[in-house]
Residue frames as a rotation matrix with the C-alpha (Angstrom) as fourth column:
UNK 1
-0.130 -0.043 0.991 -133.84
0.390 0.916 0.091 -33.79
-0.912 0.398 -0.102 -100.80
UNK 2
0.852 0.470 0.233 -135.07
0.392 -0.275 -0.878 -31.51
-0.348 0.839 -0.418 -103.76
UNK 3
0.646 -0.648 -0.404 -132.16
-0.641 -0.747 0.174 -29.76
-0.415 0.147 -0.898 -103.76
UNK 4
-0.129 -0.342 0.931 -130.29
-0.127 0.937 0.326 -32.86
-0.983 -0.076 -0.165 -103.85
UNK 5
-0.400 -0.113 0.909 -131.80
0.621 0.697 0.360 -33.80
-0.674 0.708 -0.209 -107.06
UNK 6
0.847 -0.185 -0.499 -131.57
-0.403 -0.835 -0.375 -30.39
-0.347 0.519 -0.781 -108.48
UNK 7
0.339 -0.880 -0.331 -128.07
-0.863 -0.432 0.263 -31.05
-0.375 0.197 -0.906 -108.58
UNK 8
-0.358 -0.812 0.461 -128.18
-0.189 0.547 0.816 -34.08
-0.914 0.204 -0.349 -110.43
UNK 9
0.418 0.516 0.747 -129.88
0.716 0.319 -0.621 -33.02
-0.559 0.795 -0.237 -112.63
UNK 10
0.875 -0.299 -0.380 -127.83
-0.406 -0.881 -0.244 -30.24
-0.262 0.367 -0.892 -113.21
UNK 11
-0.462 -0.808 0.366 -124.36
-0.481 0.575 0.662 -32.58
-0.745 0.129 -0.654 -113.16
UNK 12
0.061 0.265 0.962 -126.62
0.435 0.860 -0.265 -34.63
-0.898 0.435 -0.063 -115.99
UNK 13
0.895 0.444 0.043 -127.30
0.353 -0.645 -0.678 -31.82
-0.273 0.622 -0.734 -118.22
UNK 14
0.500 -0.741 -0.448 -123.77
-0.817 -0.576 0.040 -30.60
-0.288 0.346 -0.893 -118.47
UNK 15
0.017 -0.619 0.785 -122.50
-0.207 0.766 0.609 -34.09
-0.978 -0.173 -0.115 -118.65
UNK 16
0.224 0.392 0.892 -124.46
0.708 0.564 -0.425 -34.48
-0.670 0.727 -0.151 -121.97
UNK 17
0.948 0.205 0.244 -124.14
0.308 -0.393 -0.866 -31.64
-0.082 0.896 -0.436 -123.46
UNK 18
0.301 -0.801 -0.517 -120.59
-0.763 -0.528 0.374 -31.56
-0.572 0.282 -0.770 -122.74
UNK 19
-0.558 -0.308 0.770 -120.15
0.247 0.825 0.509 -35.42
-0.792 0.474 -0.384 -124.48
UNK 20
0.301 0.501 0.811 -122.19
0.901 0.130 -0.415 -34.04
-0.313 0.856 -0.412 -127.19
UNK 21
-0.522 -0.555 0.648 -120.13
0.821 -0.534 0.203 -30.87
0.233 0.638 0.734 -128.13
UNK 22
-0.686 0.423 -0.592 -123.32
-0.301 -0.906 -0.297 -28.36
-0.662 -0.026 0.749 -127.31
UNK 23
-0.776 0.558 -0.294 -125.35
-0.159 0.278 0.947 -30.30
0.610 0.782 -0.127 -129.45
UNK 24
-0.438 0.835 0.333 -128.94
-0.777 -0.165 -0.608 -29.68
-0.453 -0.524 0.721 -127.94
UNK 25
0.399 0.596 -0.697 -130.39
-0.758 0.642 0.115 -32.65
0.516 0.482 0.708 -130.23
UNK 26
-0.244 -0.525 -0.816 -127.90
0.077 0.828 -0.556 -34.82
0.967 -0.199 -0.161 -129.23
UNK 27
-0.924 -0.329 0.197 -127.56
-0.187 -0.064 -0.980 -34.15
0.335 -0.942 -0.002 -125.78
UNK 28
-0.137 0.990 -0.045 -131.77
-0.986 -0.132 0.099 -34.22
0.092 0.058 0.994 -125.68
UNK 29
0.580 0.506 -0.638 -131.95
-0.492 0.842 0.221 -37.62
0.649 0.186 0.737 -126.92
UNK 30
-0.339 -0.621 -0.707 -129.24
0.242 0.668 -0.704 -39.06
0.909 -0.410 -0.076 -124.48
UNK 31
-0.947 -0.026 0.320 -130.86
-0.279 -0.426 -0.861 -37.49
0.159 -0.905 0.396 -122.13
UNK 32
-0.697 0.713 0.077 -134.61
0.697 0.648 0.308 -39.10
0.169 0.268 -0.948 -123.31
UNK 33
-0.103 0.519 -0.849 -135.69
0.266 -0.808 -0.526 -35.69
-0.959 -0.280 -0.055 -122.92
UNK 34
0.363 0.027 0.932 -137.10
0.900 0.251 -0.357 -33.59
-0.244 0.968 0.067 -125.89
UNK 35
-0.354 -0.786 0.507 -134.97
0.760 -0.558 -0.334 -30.92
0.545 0.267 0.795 -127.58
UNK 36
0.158 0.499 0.852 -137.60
-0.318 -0.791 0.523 -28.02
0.935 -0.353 0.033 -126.04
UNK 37
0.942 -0.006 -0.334 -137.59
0.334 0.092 0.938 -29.48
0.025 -0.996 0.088 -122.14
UNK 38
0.284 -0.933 -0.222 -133.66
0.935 0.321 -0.151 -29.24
0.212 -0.165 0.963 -122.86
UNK 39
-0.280 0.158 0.947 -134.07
0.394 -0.881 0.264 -25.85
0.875 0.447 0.184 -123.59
UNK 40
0.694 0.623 0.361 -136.32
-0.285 -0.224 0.932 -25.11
0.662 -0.749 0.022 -120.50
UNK 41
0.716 -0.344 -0.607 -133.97
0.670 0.581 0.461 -26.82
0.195 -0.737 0.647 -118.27
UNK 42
-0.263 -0.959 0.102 -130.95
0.913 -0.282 -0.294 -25.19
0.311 0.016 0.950 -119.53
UNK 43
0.012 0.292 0.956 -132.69
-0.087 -0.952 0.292 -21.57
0.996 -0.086 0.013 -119.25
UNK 44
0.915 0.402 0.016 -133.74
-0.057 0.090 0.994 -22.69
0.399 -0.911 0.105 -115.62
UNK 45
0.628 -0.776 -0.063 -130.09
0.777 0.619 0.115 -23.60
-0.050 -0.121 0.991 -114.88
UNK 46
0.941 -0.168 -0.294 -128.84
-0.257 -0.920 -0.297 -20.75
-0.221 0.355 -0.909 -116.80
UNK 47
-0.021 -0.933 0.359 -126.43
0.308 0.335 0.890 -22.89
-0.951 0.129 0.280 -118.62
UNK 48
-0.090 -0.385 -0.919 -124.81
-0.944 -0.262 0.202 -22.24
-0.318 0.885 -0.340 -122.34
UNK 49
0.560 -0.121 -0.820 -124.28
-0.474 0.764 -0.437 -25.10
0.680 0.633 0.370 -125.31
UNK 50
-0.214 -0.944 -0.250 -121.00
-0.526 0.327 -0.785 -25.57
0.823 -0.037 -0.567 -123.40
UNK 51
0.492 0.155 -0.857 -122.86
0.782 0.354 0.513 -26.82
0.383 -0.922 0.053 -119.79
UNK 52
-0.648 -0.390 -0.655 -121.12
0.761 -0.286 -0.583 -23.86
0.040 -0.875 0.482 -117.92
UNK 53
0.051 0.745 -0.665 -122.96
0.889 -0.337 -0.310 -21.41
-0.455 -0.575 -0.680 -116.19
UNK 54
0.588 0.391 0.708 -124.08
0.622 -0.778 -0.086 -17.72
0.518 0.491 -0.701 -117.94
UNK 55
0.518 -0.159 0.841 -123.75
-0.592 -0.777 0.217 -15.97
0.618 -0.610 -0.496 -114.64
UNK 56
-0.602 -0.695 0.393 -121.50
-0.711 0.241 -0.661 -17.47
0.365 -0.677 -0.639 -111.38
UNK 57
-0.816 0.082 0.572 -124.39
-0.330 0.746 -0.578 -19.38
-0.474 -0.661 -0.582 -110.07
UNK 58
-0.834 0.552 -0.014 -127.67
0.261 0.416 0.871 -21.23
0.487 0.723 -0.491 -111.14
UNK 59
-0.500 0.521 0.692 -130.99
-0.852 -0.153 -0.500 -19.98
-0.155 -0.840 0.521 -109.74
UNK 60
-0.688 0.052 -0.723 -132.78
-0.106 0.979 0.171 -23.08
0.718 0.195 -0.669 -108.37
């Protein structure tokens, strides 16, 4: 089940920050999250502005 909702939160995060261009503010506040958790997430994720992955996978 955790895993589960690993991965929608990961499918959220890229969703936003691809409708927001890579905008980490933006994408933050549609997300109701603040700009620093976004930050923390993405690192955890290992995603870019763009929502795609650094390396081939995420570590989770």
């Amino acid at each position: 089940m955790y895993r589960i909702n690993l991965r929608w939160e990961l499918h959220g995060i890229k969703m936003a920050l691809k409708e927001c261009n890579g905008n980490i503010s933006l994408a933050a506040k549609k997300l109701g999250i603040t700009r620093t958790t976004l930050y923390k997430k993405m690192e955890r994720f290992d995603l870019n502005k763009t929502g795609n992955h650094s390396i081939l996978y995420a570590t989770v």
